[in-house]
Structures are given as C-alpha cells and as structure tokens.
Residue frames as a rotation matrix with the C-alpha (Angstrom) as fourth column:
UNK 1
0.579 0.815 0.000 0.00
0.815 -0.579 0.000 0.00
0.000 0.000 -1.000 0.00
UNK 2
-0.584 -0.812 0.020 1.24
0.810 -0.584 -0.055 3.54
0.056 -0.015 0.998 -0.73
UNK 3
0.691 0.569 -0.446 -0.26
0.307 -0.789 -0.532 7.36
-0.655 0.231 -0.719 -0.53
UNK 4
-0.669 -0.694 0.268 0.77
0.619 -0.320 0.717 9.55
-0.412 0.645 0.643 -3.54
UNK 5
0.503 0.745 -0.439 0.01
0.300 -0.626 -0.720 12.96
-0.811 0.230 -0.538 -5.14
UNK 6
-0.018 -0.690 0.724 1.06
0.932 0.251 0.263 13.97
-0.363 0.679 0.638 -8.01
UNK 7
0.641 0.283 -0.714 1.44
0.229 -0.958 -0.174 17.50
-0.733 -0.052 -0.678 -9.65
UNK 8
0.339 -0.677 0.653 3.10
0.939 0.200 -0.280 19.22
0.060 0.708 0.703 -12.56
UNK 9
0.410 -0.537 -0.737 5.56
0.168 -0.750 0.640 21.78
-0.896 -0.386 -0.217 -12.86
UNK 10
0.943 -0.332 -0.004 7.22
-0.107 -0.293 -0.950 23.92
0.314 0.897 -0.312 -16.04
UNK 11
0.777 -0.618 -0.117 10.85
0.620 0.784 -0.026 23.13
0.108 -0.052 0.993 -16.74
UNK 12
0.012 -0.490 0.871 12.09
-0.098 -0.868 -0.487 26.48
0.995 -0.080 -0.058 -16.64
UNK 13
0.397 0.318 0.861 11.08
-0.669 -0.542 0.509 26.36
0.628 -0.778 -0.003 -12.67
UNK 14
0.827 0.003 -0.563 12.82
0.265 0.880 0.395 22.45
0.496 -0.476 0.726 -12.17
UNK 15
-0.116 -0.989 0.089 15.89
0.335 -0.124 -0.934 24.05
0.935 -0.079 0.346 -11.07
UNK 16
-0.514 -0.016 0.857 14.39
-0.619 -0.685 -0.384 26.07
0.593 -0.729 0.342 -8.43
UNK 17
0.692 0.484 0.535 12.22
-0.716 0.369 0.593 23.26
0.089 -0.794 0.602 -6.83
UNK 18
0.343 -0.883 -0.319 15.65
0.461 0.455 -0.762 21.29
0.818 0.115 0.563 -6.95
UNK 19
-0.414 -0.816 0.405 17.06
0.175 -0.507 -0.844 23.57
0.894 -0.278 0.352 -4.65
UNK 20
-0.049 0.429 0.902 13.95
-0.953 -0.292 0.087 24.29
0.300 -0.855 0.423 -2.29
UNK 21
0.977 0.135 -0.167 13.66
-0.050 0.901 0.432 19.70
0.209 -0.413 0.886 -1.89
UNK 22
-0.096 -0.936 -0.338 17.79
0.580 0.223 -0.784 20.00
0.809 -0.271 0.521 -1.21
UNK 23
-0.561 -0.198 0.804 16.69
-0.433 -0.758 -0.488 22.16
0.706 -0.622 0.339 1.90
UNK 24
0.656 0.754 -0.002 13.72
-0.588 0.513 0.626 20.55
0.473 -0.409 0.780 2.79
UNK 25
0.889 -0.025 -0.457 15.42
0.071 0.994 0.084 16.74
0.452 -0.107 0.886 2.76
UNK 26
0.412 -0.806 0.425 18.65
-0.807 -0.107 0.580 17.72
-0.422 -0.583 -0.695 3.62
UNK 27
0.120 -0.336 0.934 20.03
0.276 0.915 0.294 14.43
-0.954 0.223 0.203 1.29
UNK 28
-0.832 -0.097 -0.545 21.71
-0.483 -0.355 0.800 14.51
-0.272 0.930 0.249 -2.43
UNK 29
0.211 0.976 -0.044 19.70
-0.655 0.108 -0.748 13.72
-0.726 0.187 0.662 -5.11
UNK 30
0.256 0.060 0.965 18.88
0.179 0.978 -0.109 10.53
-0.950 0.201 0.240 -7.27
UNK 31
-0.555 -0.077 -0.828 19.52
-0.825 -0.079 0.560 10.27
-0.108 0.994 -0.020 -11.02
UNK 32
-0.072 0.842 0.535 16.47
0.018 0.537 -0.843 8.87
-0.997 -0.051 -0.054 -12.68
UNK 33
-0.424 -0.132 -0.896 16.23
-0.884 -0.155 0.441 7.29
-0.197 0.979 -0.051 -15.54
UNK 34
-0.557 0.216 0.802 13.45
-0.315 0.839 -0.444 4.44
-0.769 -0.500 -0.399 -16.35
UNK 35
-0.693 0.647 -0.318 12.26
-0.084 0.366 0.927 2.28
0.716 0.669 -0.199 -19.13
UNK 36
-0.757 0.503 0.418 8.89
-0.190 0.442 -0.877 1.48
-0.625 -0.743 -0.239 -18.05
UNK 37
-0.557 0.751 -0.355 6.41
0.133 0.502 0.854 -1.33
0.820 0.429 -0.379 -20.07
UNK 38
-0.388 0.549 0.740 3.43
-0.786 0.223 -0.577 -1.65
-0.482 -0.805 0.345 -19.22
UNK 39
-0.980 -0.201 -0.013 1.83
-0.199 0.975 -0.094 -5.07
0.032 -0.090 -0.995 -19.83
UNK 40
-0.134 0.872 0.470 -1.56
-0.990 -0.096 -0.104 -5.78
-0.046 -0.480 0.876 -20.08
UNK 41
-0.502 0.098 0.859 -3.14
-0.151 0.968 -0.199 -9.53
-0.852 -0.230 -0.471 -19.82
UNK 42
-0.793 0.396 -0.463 -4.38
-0.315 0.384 0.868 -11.48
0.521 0.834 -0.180 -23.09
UNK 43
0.093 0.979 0.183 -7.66
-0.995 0.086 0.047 -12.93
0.030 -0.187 0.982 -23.01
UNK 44
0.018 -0.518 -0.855 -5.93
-0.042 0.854 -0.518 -16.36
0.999 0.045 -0.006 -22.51
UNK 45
-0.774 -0.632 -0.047 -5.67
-0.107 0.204 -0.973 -14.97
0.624 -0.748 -0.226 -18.67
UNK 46
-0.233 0.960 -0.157 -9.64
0.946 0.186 -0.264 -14.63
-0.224 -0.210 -0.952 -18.22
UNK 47
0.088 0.570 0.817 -12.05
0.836 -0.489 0.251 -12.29
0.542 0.661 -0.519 -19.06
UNK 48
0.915 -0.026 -0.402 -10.75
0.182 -0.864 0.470 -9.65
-0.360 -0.503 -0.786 -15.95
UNK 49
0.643 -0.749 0.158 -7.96
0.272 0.031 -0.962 -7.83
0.716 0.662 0.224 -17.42
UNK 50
0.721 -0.237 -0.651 -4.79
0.690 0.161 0.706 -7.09
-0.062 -0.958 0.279 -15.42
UNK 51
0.590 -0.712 0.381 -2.11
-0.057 -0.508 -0.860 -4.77
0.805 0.485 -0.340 -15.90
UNK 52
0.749 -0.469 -0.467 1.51
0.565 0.084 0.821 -4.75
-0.346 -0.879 0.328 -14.70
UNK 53
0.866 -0.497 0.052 4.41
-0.395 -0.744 -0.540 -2.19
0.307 0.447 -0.840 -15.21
UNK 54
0.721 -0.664 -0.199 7.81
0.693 0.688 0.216 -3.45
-0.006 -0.294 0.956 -15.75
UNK 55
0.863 -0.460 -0.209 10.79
-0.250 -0.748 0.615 -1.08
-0.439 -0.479 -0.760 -14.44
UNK 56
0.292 -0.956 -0.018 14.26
0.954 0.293 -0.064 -1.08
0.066 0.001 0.998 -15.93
UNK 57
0.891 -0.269 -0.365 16.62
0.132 -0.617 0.776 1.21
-0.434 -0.739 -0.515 -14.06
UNK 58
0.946 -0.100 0.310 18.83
0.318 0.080 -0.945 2.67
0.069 0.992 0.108 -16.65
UNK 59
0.703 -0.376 0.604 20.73
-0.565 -0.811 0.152 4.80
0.433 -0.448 -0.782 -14.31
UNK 60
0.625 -0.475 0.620 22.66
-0.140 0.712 0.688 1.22
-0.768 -0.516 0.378 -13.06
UNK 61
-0.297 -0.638 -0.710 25.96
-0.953 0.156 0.259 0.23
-0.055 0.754 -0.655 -14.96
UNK 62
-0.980 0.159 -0.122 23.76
0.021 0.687 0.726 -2.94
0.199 0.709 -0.677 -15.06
UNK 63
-0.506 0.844 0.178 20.31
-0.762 -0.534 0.366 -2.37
0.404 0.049 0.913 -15.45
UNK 64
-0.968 0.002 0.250 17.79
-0.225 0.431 -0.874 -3.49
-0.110 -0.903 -0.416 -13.19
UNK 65
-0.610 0.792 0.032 14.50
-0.217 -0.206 0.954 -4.58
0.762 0.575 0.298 -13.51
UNK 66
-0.877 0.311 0.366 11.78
-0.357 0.089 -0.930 -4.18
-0.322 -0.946 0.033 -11.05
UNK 67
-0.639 0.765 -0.078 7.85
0.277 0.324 0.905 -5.64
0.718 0.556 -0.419 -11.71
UNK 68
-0.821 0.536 -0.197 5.54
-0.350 -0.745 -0.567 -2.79
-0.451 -0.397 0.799 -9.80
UNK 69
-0.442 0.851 0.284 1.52
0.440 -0.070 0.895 -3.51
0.781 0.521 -0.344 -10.07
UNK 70
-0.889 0.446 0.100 -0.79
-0.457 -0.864 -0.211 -0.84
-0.008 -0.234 0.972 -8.78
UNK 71
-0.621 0.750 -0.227 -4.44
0.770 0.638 0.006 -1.87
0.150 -0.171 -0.974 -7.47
UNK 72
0.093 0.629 0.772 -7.16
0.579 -0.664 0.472 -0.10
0.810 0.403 -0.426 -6.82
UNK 73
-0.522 -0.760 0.387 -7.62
0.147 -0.527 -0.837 2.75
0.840 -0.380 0.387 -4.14
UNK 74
-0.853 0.334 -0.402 -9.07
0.521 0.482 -0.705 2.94
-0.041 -0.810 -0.585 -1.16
UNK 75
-0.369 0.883 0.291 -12.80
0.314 -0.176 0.933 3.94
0.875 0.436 -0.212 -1.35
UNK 76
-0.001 0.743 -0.669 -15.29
0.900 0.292 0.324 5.38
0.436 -0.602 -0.669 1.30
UNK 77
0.966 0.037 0.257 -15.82
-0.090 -0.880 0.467 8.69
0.243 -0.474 -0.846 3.51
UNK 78
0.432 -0.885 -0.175 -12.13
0.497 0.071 0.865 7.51
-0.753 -0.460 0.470 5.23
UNK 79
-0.301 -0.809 0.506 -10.47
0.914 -0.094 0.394 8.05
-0.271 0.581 0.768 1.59
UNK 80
0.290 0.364 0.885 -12.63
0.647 -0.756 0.099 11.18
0.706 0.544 -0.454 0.52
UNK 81
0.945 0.189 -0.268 -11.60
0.324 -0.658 0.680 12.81
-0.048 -0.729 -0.683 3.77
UNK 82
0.067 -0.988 -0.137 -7.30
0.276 -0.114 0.955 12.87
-0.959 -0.102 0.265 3.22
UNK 83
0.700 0.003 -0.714 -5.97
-0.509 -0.699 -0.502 14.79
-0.500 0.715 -0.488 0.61
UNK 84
-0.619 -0.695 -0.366 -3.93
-0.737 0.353 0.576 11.77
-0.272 0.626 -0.731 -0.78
UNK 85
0.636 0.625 -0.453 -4.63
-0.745 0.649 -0.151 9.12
0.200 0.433 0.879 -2.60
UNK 86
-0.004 0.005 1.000 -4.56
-0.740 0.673 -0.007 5.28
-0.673 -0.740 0.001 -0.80
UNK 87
0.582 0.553 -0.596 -3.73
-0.781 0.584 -0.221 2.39
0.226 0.594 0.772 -3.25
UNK 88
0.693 -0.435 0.574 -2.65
-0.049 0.766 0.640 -0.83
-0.719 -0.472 0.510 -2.71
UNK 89
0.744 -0.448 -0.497 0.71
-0.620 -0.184 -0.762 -1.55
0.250 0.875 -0.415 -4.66
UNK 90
0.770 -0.318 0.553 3.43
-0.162 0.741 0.652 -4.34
-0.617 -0.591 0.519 -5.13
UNK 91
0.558 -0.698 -0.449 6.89
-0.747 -0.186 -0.639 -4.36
0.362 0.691 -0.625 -6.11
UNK 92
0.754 -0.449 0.480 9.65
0.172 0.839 0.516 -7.04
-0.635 -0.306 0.710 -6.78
UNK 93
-0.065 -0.652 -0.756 12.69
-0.866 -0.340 0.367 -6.72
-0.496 0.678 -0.542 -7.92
UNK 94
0.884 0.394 0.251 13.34
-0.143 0.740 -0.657 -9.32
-0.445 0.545 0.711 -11.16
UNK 95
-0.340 -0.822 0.457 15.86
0.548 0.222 0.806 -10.90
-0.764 0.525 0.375 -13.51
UNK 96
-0.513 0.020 -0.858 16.56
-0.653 -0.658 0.375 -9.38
-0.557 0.753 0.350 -17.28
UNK 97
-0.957 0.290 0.031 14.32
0.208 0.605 0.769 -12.07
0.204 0.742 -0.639 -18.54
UNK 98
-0.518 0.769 -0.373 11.53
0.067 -0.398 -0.915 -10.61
-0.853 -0.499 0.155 -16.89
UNK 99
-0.548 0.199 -0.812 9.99
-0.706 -0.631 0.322 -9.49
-0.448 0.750 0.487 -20.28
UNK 100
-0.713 -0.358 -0.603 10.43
-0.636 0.692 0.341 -12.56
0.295 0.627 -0.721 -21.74
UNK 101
-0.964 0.253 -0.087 8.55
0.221 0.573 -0.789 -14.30
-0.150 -0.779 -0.608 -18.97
UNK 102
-0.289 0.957 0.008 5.37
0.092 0.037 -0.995 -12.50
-0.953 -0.287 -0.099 -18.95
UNK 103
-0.308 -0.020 -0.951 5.20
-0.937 -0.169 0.307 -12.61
-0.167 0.985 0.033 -22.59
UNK 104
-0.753 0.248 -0.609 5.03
0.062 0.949 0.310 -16.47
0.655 0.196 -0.730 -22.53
UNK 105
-0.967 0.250 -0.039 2.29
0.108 0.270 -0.957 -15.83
-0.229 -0.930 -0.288 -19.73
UNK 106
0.059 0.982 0.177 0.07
0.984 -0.028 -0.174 -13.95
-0.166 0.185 -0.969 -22.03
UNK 107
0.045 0.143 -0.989 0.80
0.405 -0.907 -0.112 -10.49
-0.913 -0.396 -0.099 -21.53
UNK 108
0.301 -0.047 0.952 0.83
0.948 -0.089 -0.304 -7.87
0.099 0.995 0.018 -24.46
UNK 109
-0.773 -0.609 -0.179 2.64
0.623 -0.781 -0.036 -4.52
-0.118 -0.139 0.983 -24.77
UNK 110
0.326 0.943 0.060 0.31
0.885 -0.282 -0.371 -2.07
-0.333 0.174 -0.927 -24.14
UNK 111
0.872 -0.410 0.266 2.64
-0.361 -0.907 -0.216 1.42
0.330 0.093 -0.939 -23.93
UNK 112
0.502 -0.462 -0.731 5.78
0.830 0.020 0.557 2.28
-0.243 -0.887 0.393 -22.51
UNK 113
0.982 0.020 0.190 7.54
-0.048 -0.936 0.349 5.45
0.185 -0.352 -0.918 -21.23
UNK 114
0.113 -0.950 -0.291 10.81
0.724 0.279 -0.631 6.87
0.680 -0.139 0.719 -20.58
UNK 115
0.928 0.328 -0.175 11.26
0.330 -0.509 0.795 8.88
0.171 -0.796 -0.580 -17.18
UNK 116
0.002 -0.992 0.129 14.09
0.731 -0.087 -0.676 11.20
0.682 0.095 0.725 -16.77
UNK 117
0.497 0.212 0.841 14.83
-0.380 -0.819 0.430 13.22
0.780 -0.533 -0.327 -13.92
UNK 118
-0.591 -0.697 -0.407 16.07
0.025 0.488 -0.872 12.63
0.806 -0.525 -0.271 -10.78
UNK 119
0.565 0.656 -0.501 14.29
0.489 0.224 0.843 11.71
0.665 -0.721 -0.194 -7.07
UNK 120
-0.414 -0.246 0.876 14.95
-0.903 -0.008 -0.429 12.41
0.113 -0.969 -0.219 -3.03
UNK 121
0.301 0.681 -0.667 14.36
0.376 0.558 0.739 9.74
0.876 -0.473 -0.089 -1.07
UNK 122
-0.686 -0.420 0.594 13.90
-0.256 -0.624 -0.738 10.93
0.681 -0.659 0.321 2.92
UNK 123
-0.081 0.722 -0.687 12.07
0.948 0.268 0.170 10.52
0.307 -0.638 -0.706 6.49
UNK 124
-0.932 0.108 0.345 9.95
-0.227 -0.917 -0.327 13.28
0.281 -0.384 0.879 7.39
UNK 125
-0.329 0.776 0.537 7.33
-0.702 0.179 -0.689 11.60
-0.631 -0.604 0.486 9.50
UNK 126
0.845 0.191 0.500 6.95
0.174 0.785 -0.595 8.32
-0.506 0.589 0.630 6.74
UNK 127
-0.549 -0.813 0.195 9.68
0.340 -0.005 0.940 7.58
-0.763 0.583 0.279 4.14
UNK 128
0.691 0.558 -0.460 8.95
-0.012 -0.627 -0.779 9.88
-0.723 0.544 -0.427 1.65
UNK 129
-0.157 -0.411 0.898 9.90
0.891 0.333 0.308 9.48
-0.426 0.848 0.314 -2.25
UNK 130
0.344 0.712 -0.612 10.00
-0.128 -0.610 -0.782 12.63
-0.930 0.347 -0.119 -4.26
UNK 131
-0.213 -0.561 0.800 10.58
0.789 0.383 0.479 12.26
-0.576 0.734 0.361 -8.14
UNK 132
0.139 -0.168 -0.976 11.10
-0.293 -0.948 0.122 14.94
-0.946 0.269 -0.181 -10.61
UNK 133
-0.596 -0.530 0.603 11.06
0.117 0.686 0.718 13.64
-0.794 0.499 -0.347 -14.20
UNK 134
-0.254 0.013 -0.967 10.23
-0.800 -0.565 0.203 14.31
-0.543 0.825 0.154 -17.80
UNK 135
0.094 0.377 0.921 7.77
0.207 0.898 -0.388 11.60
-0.974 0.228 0.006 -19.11
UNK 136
-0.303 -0.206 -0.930 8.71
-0.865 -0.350 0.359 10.59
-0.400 0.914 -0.073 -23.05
UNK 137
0.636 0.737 0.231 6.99
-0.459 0.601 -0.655 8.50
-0.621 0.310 0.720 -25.41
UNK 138
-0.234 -0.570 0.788 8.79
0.093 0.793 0.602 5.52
-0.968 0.214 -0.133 -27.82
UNK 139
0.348 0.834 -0.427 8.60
-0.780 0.005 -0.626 6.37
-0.520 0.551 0.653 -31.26
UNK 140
0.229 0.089 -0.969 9.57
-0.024 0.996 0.085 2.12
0.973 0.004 0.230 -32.33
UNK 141
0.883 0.452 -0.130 9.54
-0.078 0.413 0.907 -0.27
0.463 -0.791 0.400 -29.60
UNK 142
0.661 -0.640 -0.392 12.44
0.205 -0.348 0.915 0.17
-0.722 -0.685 -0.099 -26.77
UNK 143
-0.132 -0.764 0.631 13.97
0.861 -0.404 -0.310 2.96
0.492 0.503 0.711 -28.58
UNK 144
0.720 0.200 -0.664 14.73
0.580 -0.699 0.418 4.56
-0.381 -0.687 -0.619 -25.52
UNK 145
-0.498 -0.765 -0.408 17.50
0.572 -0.643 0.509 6.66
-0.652 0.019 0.758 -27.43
UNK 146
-0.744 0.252 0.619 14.80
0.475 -0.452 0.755 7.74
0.470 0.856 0.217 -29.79
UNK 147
-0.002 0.682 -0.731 12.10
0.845 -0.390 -0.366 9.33
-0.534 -0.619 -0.576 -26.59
UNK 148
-0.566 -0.030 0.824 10.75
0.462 -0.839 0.287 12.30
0.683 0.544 0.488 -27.27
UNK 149
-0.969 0.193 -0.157 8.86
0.206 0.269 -0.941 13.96
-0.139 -0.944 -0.300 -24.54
UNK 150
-0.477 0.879 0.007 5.00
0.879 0.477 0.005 13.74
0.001 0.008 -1.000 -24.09
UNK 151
0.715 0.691 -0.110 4.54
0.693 -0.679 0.243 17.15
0.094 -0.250 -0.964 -22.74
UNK 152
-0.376 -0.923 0.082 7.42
0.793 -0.366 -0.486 19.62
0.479 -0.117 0.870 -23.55
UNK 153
-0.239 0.128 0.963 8.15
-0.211 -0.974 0.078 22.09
0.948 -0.184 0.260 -21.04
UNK 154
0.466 0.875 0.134 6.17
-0.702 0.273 0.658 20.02
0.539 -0.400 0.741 -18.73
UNK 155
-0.512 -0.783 -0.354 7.60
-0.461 0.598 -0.656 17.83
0.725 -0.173 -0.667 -15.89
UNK 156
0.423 0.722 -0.548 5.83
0.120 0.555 0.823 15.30
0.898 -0.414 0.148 -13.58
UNK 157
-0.653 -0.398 0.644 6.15
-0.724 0.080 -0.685 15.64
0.221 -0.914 -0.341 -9.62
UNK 158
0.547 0.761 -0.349 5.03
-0.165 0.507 0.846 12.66
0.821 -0.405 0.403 -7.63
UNK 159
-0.494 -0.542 0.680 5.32
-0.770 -0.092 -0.632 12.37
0.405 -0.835 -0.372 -3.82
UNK 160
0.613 0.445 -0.653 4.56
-0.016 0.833 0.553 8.20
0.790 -0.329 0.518 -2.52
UNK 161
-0.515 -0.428 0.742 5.16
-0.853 0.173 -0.492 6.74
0.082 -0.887 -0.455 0.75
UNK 162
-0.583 0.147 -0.799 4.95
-0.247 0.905 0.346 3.61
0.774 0.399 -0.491 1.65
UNK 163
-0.358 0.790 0.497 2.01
-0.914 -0.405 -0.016 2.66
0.189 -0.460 0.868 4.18
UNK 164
-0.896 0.422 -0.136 -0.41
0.439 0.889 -0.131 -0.31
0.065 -0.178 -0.982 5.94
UNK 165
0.214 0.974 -0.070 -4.12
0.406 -0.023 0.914 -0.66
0.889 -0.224 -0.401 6.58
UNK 166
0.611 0.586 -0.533 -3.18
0.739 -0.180 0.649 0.71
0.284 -0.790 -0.543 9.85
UNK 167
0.080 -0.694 -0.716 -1.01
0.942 -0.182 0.282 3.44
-0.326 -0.697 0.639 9.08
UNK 168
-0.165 0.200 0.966 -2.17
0.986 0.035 0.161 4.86
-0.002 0.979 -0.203 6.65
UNK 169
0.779 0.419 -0.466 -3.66
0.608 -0.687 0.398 7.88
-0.153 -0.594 -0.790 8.38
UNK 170
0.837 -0.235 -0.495 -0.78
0.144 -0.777 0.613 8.78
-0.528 -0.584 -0.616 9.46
UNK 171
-0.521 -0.816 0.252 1.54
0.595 -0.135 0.793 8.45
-0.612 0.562 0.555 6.31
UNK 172
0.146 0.617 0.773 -0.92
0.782 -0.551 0.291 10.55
0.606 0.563 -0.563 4.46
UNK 173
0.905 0.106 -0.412 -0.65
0.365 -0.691 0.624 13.45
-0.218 -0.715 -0.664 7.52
UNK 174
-0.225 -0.971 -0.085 3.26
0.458 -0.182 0.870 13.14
-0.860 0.157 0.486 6.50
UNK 175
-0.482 -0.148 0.864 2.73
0.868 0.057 0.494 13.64
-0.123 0.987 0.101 2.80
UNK 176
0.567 0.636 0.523 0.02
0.695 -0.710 0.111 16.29
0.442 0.300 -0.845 2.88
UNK 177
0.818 0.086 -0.568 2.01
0.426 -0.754 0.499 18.20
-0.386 -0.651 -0.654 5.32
UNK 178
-0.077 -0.956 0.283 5.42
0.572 0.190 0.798 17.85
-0.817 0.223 0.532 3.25
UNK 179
-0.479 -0.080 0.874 3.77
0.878 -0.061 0.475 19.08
0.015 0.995 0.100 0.22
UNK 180
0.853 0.302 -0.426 2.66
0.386 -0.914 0.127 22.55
-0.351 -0.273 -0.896 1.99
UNK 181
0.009 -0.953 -0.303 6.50
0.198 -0.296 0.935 23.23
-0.980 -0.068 0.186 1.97
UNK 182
-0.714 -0.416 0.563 6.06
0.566 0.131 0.814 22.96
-0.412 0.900 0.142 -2.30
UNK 183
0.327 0.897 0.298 2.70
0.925 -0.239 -0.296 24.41
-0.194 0.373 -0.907 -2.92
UNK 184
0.383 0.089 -0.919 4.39
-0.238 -0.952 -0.191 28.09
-0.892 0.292 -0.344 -4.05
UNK 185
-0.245 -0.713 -0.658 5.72
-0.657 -0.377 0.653 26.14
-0.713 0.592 -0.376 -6.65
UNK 186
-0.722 0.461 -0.515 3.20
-0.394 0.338 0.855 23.88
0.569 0.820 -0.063 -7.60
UNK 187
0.218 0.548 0.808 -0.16
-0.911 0.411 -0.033 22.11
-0.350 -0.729 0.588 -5.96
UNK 188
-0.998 -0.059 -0.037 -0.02
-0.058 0.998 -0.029 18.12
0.039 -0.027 -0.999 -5.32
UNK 189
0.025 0.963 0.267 -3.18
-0.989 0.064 -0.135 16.33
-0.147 -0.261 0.954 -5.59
UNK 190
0.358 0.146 0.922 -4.58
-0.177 0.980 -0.086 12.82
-0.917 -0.133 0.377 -6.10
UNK 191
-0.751 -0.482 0.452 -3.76
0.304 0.355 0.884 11.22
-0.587 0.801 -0.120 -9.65
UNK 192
-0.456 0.711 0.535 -6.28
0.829 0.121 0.546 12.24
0.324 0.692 -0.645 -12.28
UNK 193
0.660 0.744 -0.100 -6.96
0.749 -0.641 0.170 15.46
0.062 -0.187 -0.980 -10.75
UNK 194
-0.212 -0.802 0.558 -4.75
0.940 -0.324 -0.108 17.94
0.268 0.502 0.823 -12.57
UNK 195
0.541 0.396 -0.742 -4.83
0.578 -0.816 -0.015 21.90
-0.612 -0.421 -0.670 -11.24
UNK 196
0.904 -0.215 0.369 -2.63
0.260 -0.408 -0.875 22.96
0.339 0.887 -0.313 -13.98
UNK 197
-0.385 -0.919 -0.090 0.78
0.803 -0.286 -0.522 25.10
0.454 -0.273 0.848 -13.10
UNK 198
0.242 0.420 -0.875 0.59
0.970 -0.126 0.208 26.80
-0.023 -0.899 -0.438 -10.44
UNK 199
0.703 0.179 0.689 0.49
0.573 -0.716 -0.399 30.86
0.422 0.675 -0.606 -10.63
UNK 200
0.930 -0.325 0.170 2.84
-0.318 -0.488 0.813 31.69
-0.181 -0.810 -0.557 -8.24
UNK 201
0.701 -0.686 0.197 5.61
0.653 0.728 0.209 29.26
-0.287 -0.018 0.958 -9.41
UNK 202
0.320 -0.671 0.669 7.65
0.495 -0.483 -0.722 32.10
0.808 0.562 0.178 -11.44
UNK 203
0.224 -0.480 0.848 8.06
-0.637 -0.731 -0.246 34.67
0.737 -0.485 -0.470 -8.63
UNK 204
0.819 -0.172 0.547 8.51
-0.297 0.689 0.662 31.77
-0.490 -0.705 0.513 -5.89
UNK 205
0.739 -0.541 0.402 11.09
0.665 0.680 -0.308 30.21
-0.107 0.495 0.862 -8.20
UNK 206
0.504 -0.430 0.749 12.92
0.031 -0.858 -0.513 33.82
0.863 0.281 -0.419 -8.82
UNK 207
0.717 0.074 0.693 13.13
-0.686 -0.102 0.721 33.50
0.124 -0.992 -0.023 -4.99
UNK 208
0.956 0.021 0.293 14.53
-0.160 0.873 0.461 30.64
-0.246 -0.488 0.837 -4.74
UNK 209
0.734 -0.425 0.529 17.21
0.618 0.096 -0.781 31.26
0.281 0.900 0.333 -7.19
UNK 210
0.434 -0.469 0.769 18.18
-0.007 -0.856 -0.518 34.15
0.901 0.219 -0.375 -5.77
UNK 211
0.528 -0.117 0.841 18.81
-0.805 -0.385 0.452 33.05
0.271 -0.915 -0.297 -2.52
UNK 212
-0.473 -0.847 -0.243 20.30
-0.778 0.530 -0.338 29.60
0.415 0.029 -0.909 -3.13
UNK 213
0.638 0.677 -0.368 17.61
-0.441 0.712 0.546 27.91
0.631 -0.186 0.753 -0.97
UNK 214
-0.472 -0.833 -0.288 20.33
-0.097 0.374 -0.922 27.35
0.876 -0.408 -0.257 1.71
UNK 215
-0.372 0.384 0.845 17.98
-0.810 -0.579 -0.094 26.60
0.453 -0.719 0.527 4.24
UNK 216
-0.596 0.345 -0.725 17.01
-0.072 0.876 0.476 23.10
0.800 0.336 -0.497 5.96
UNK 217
0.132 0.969 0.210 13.61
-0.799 -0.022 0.601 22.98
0.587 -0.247 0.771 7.27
C-alpha cells in the first residue's frame, strides 16, 4: 500500500524546486532514468484484465529490472476525507528475462515510457519518495535513445510513501504536510486530478534562485 500525489511543474522552474527539496530533505539527489512497459493480460488470462508495469533502471551500470503492479484505491468517507490518494501496490525486484517471462504468460505490450529526472528519497514523519522527471513517449519499440517527450516544457512531480491498513492515516498526515513546503511552486493532488501550473511558481522560483535555498527545514 502507498499514498501519492502527483502535480506538474514547467521546466524552466525544475531548477528552483531542486534547490527548495535540497533544503527541505537535507540528502543529495537521485539520477532517474526508467524504461517502463506496461503489460496488459491477453484474453488467454480470463475475461478480468490485469495490468503490470515493468521497471528497468537505466541509471545502473547494469540495469535493473523491477515488476511494480498498482491496485485499486481505497474507497469510502475515510479516503474522501485525506488529501492523498490510498492504493494498494506491489513491487519485486526481477531478472533481465523478466519481459520474456510475462510474454510467454500472455501479456501484451500495451505502452511504454521513458522517465528522466532525478528523485529524493527521505524521512519526514513516513519515508517519503519525491521524483522529478520528464515523461517521453517511444517512437519504435524500446527505442529509448529515440524518446521524445509527451509534454514539452512540462515535468511530472510525484510524492509516494509507503504505508499499511493501519497506518495509513498517518503516512498521508506526512505527505500532505510535506507538500505545503512545495505548494508556491506547484499544488499536489490525487492522480487524475490535474490543477494545472501553479500561478505563483515564477516569482517563488525567482526567490529561490536568488537566494540559493540554503535553508534546511
């Protein structure tokens, strides 16, 4: 299970919310770079389809490959009341035949994506993930050297933590409160609920710039 919001940000402004999550976390940052398939089930697997996303960590002098499925989210007055979104999620790490494997299982390529940017990872009341990253589309199949991006200009924030049925609460309390600290430079919300770029981001970002962001919260 994880909470996660997500939010976007112009690329002119990634520099400055660089600097304002190197204050915040107080930790360097990741280099990020991921193939990521996604996978759907054939009708060979039954008539409920399934979908998994396969991970290959480009950023390793030997790439890795993780296998990451995403369930649904939690539902009810509890989930409408926190300002993240609750979904259940499993990851394993795999061999480089991974691919290969869920092919012979059935699966079929449905998309896949290249993610560039770079992350934090940090504890600030839950282990918080933040990722920064430029989402690009394949134009033949894994020709990541041939990405182009999806949305120039445009850069994806997402902030997950991991989480139980009984903690949930209170990794979500972490996450919303972390993502005050960002909200002159952009708003976080659930997935699928987009507020655009945030109007403030230019003179917040000017700020930041000018002062180095040498501060840790």
């Amino acid at each position: 299970m994880e909470c996660v919001v997500q939010g976007i940000i112009e690329t002119q402004h990634v520099e400055a919310l660089e600097i304002l999550l190197q204050g915040l976390c107080g930790v360097q940052r990741e280099r990020l770079r991921i193939h990521e398939i996604c996978l759907k089930s054939g009708p060979n697997l039954g008539p409920v389809a399934s979908e998994v996303r396969l991970l290959c960590d480009l950023e390793q002098a030997e790439p890795s490959w993780t296998v990451r499925h995403i369930g649904g989210a939690m539902r009810g007055a509890g989930a409408e009341q926190i300002s993240v979104l609750v979904r259940t999620m499993v990851e394993s790490k795999a061999s480089k035949n991974v691919l290969r494997m869920f092919y012979l299982l059935g699966y079929k390529l449905d998309h896949e994506l290249l993610r560039v940017g770079f992350s934090f990872h940090f504890n600030r009341g839950a282990q918080i993930t933040v990722t920064v990253s430029s989402i690009n589309k394949m134009l033949k199949v894994h020709a990541t050297d041939e990405a182009v991006p999806v949305t120039p200009g445009i850069q994806l924030v997402e902030v997950t933590a991991p989480a139980t049925g009984e903690t949930y609460a209170e990794v979500a309390s972490a996450v919303s409160s972390f993502c005050e600290y960002l909200a002159p430079l952009l708003h976080l919300s659930k997935p699928g609920i987009s507020t655009g770029v945030v109007p403030t981001a230019a003179a917040a970002a000017a700020s930041l710039m000018s002062d180095g962001g040498g501060t840790t919260l």
